[in-house]
Phi, psi and omega in degrees: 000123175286143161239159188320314160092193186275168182290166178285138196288339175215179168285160193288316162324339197268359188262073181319074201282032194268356190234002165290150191254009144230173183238120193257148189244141178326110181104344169284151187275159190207160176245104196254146171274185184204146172257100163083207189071166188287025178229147179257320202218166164229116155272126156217157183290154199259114013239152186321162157270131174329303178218144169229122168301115188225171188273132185095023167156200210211143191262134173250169198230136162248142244199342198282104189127203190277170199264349167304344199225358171292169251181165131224126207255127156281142195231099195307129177297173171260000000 
């Protein structure tokens, strides 16, 4: 069972969109990839929520670069 997970790690203002090569506005869908976990890929709205609970663990979102190279890493529970 998925649960909602967290707010988004910043605000859409906090995002130096000036070297991206689109500009996304609070709320356009976005295609984030995951690294390992039952998911390959997540659509989410901009910006991404930080951690998402998903069942056997929690997606942590890496953010770092451009939104083209963002990420999300499965973190197994224990």
């Amino acid at each position: 069972m998925t649960s909602l997970g967290s707010a988004p790690r910043h605000s859409p203002g906090w995002y130096d969109q000036a070297a991206w090569v689109y500009d996304l506005r609070e709320g356009d869908r976005m295609f984030i990839r995951c690294d390992s976990g039952p998911c390959s890929s997540r659509l989410e709205l901009f910006p991404p929520r930080l951690e998402i609970s998903e069942g056997g663990g929690t997606y942590v979102l890496t953010d770092d670069g451009p939104p083209w190279e963002w990420h999300y890493t499965f973190l197994a529970a224990r």
